[in-house]
C-alpha positions as CSV (number, residue, x, y, z in Angstrom):
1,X,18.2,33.0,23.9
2,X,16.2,36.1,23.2
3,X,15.2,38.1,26.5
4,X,13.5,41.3,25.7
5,X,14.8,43.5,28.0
6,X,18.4,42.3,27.0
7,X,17.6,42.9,23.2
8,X,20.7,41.8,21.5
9,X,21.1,44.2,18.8
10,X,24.1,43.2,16.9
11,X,25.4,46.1,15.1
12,X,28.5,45.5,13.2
13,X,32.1,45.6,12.0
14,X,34.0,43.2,10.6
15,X,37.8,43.0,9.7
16,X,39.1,42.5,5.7
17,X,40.1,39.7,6.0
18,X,40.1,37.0,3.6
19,X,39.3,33.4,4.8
20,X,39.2,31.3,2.1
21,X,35.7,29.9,0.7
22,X,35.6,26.3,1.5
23,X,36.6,25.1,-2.5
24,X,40.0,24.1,-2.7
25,X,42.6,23.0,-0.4
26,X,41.6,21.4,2.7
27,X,41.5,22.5,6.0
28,X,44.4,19.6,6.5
29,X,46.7,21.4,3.7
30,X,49.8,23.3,5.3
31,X,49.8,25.6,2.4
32,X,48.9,29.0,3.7
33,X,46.8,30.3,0.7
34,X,46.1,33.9,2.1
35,X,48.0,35.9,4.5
36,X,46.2,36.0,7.8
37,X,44.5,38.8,8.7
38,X,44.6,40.1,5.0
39,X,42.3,40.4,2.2
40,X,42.4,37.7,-0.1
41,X,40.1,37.1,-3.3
42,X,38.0,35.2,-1.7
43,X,34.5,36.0,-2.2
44,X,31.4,35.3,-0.6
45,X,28.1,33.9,-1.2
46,X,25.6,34.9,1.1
47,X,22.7,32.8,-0.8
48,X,25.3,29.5,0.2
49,X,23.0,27.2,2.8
50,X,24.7,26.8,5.7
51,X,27.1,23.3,5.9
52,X,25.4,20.7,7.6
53,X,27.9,18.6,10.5
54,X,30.3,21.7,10.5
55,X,32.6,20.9,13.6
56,X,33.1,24.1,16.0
57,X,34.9,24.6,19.1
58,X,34.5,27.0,22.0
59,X,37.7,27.9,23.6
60,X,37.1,30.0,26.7
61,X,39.3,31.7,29.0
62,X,38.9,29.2,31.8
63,X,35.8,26.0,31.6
64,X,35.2,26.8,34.8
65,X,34.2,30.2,34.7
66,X,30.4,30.5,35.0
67,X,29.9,33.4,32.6
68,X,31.9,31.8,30.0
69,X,30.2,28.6,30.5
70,X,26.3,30.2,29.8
71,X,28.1,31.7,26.7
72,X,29.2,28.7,25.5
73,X,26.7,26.3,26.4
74,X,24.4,29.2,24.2
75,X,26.5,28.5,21.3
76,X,26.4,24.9,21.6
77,X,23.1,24.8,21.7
78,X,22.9,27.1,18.9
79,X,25.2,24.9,16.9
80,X,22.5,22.2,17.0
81,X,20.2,24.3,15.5
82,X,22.2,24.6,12.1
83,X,22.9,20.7,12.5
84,X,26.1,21.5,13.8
85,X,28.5,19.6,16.2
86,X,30.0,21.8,18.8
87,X,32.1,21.3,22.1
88,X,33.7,23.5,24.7
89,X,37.4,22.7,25.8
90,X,39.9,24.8,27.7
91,X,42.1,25.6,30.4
92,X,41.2,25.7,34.4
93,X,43.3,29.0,34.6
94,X,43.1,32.3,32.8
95,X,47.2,32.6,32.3
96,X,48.2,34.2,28.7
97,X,49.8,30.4,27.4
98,X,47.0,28.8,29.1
99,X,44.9,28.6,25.4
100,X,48.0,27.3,23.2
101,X,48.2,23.2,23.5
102,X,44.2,23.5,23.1
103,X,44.2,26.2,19.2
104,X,47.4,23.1,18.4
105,X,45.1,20.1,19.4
106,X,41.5,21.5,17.3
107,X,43.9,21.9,14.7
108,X,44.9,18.5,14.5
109,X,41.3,17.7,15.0
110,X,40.7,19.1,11.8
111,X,37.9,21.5,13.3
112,X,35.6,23.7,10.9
113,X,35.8,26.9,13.3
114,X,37.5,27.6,16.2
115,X,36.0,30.1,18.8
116,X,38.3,31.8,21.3
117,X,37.4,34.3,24.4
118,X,41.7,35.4,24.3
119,X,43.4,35.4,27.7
120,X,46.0,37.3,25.7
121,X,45.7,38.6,22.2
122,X,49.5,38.0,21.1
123,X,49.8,34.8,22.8
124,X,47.1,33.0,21.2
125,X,48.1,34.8,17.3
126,X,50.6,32.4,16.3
127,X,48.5,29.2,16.7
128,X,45.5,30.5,15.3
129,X,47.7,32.0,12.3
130,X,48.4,28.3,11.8
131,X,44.6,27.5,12.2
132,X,43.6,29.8,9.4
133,X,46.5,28.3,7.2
134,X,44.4,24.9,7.5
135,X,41.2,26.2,6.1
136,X,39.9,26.6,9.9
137,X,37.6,30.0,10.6
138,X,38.6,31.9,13.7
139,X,35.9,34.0,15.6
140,X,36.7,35.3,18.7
141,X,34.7,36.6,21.0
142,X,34.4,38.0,24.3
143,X,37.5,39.3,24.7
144,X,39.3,39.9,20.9
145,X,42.5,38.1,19.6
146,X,45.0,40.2,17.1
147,X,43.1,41.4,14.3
148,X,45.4,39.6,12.3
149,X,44.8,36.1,14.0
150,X,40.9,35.7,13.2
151,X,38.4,36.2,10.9
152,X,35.7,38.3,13.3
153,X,35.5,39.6,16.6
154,X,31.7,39.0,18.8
155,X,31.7,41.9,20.7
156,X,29.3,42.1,23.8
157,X,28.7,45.5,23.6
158,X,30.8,48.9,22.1
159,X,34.2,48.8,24.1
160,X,33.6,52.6,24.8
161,X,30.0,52.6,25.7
162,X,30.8,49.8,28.6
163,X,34.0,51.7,30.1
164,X,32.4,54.8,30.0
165,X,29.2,53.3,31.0
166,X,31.1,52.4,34.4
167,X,32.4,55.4,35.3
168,X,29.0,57.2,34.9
169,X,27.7,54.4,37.8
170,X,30.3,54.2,40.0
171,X,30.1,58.0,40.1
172,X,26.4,57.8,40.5
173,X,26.8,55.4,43.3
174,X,29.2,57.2,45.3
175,X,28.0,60.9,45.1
176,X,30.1,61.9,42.6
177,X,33.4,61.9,44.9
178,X,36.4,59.7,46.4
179,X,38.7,57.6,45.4
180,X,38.1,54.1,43.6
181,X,39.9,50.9,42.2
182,X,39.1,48.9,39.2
183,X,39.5,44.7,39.8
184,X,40.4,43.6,36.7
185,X,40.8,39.9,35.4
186,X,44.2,39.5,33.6
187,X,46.8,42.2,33.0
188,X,47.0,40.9,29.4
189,X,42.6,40.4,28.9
190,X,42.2,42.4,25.8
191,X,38.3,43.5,26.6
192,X,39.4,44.4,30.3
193,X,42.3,46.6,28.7
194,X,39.9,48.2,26.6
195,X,37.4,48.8,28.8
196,X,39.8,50.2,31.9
197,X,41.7,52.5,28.9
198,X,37.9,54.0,28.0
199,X,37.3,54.6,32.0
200,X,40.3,56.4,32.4
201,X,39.5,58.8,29.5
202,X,36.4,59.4,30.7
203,X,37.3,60.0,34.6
204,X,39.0,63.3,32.2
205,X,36.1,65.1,32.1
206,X,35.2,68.4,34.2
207,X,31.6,66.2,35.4
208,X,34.3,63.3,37.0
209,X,36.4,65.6,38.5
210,X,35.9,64.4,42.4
211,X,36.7,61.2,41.7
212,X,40.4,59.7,42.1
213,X,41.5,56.2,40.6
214,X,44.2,55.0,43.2
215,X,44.6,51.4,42.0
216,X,44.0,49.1,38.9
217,X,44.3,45.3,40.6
218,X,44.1,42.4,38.7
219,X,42.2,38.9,40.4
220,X,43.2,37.1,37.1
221,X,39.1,35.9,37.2
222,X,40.4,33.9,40.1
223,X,37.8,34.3,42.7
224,X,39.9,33.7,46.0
225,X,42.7,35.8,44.4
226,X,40.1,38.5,43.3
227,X,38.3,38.3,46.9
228,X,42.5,39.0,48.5
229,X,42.5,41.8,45.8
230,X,39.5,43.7,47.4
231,X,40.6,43.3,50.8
232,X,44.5,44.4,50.2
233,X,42.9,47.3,48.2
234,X,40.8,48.4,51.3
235,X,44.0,47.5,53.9
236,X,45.9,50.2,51.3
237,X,43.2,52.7,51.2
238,X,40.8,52.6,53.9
239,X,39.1,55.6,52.4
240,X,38.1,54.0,49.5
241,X,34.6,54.6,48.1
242,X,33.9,52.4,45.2
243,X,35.5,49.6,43.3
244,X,34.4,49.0,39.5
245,X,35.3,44.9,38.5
246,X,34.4,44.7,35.1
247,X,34.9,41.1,35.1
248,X,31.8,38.6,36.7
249,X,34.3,36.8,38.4
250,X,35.9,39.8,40.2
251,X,32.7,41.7,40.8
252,X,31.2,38.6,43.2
253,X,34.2,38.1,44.8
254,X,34.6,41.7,46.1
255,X,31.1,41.8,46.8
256,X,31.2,38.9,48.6
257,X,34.4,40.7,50.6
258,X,32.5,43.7,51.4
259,X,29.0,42.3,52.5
260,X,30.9,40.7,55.5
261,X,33.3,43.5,56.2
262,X,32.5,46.8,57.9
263,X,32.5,48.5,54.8
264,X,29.5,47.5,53.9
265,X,27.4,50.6,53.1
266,X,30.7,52.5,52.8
267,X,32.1,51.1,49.8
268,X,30.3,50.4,46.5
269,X,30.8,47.9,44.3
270,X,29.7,47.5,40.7
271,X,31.1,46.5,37.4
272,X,30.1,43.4,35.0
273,X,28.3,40.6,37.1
274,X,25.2,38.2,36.4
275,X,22.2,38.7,37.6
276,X,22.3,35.4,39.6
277,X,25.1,35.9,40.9
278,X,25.0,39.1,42.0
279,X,20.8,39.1,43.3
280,X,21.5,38.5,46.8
281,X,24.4,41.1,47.2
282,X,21.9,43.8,45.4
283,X,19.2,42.7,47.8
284,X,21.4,43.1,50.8
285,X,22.9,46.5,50.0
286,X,26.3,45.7,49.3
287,X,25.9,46.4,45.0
288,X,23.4,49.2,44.1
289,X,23.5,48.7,40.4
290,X,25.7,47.0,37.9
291,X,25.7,46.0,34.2
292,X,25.9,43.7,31.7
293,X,24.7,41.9,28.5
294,X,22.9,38.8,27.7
295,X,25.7,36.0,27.4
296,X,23.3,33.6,26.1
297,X,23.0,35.6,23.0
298,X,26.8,36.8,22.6
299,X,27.7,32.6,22.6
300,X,24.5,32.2,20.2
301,X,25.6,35.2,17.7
302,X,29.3,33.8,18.0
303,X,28.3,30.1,16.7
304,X,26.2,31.1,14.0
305,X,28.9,33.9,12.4
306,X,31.2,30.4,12.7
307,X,28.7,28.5,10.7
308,X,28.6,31.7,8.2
309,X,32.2,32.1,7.6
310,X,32.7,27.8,7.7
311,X,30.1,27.9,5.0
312,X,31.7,30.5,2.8
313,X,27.8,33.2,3.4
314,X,31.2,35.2,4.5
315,X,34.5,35.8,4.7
316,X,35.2,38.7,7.4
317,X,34.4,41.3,4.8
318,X,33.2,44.7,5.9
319,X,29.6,45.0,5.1
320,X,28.9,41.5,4.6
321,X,25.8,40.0,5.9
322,X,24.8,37.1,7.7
323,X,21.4,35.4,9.6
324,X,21.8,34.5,13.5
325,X,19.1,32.4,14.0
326,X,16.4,33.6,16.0
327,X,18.8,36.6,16.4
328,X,18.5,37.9,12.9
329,X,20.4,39.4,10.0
330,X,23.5,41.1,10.8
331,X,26.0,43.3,9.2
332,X,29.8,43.1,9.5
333,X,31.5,46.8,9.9
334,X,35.6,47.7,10.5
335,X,38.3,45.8,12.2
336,X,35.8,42.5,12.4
337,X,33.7,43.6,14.8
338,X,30.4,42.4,15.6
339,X,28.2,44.3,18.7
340,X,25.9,42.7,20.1
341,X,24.5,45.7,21.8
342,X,24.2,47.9,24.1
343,X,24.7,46.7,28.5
344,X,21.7,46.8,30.6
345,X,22.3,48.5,34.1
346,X,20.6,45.9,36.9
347,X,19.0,47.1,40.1
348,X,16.8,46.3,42.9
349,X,13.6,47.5,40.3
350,X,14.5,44.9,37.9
351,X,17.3,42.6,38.7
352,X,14.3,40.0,39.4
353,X,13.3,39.9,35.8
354,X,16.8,38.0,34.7
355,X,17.3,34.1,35.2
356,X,21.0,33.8,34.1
């Protein structure tokens, strides 16, 4: 999907790592013909057409999360474009083993790529070591597995630029002083990690200085358990004056808490939301801005750098190239990582422009 106002400008990095070209042993042989995560002689050829029938699979944190399932319905549809056949499977809960049984079952379906949003970067590295070993590409994105355990990383925006991002708003919404929580999803959610560990360096600075964070909580992108979050974190500190949830599910559910409490008006909320989602609690008050990317276009960019590294264009090398579709050439940089771009801040003015 290409929105304007969401331009997905993927800027890049990519880790050395050396996923075989697709010559060879099969994807079905158990020898392991590269250390995972480590450069290998591979070498790629970005004139190579893209495979035609390539089997992906989109592994999200939880199938019935509704950000997860516009990115990967995005990358499905993508996958048709390239001829593709791609599917989404996956847990109903976010837990850290949750992913296992499904990386163990794509193997035995003999899958060309396997795409993974990690509920826990360590958890998921030993089966997806096993996945590379069989010839199977490994791009995770959304939230990043071990470097060693894939082949690239589709980041939605710089880590740093979204935590510090927060900060700035939260601090913008609330006057520039109180005290304020962060509702997390999982302790273990590598982006959410990242993101909280850039908020907290940037709460350092002299301009931050009134604010106070009291409380990180985690909802574990349950939504009942993120909406008992919000209202134990207001029961423990009735003075509170903003929560950040840099997690869709998180940030509905505590703005679905406040706009019935009496701290409507009195506490703000923002974090990472969708603008459907989140429309009728920036229309009544309750959320005065909040941020995020276009997931359509992080599952699209995802499915086509799977097609790339399946049909040996790449192998995880930095400055490799690839072509995203309708989303262009991109580069790959350090550590695997591909940005998609830079958040866009939604408010009253605009929020109406978005249909996702």
């Amino acid at each position: 999907m290409t929105m304007r106002p969401l331009a997905a400008v993927a800027i890049a990095a990519a880790l050395s790592i050396g996923a075989a070209a697709c010559g060879g042993t099969t994807k079905n042989s158990s020898s392991n013909d590269s250390k995972a995560g480590a450069a290998s002689s591979a070498k790629a050829d970005p004139n190579a057409p893209l495979k035609k029938g390539l089997k992906v699979a989109f592994l999200p944190k939880q199938v019935n999360n509704p950000y997860e399932t516009i990115v990967d319905n995005a990358g499905i549809a993508g996958a048709k474009e390239y001829g593709g056949e791609a599917k989404e499977v996956g847990p109903s809960d976010a837990s850290a083993s949750s992913q296992i049984s499904y990386i163990n079952t794509l193997i035995q379906q003999r899958m060309d790529a396997i795409l993974i949003a990690a509920n826990d970067p360590n958890a998921v590295c030993g089966p997806l070591k096993q996945a590379m070993s069989h010839k199977i590409k490994v791009v995770s994105y959304d939230s990043d597995a071990s470097k060693d355990c894939r082949n690239v990383f589709i980041n939605q925006a710089s880590s740093e630029e979204i935590g510090r991002s927060e900060i700035k708003v939260i601090s913008d919404l609330i006057g520039g002083k109180g005290k304020i929580a962060i509702l997390s999803a999982t302790a273990n959610a590598t982006n959410q990690n990242t993101w909280i560990g850039f908020m907290k360096d940037e709460l350092k600075k002299p301009e931050y200085s009134g604010l106070q964070l009291v409380k990180v909580a985690y909802g574990d992108d349950d939504d009942q358990k993120s909406f008992q979050q919000t209202q134990g974190l207001l029961q423990a500190y009735p003075d509170l004056k903003g929560i950040i949830a840099p997690t869709t599910v998180g940030i509905a559910a505590a703005a679905r808490y406040i706009s019935g409490s009496k701290y409507k008006g009195k506490v703000a909320v923002s974090g990472l939301g969708t603008p459907n989602q989140m429309r009728k609690f920036v229309k009544d008050g309750t959320v005065g801005k909040f941020e995020l990317w276009d997931p359509k276009n992080l599952g699209y960019l995802a499915s086509y750098a799977a097609a790339a590294l399946a049909s040996g264009q790449i192998t995880g090398a930095e400055g490799e190239k690839f072509k995203a579709g309708k989303l262009g050439e991109r580069t790959i940089g350090k550590d695997g990582e591909v940005i998609l771009g830079p958040p866009t801040v939604f408010d009253k003015s605009n929020i109406d422009n978005y249909n996702f």
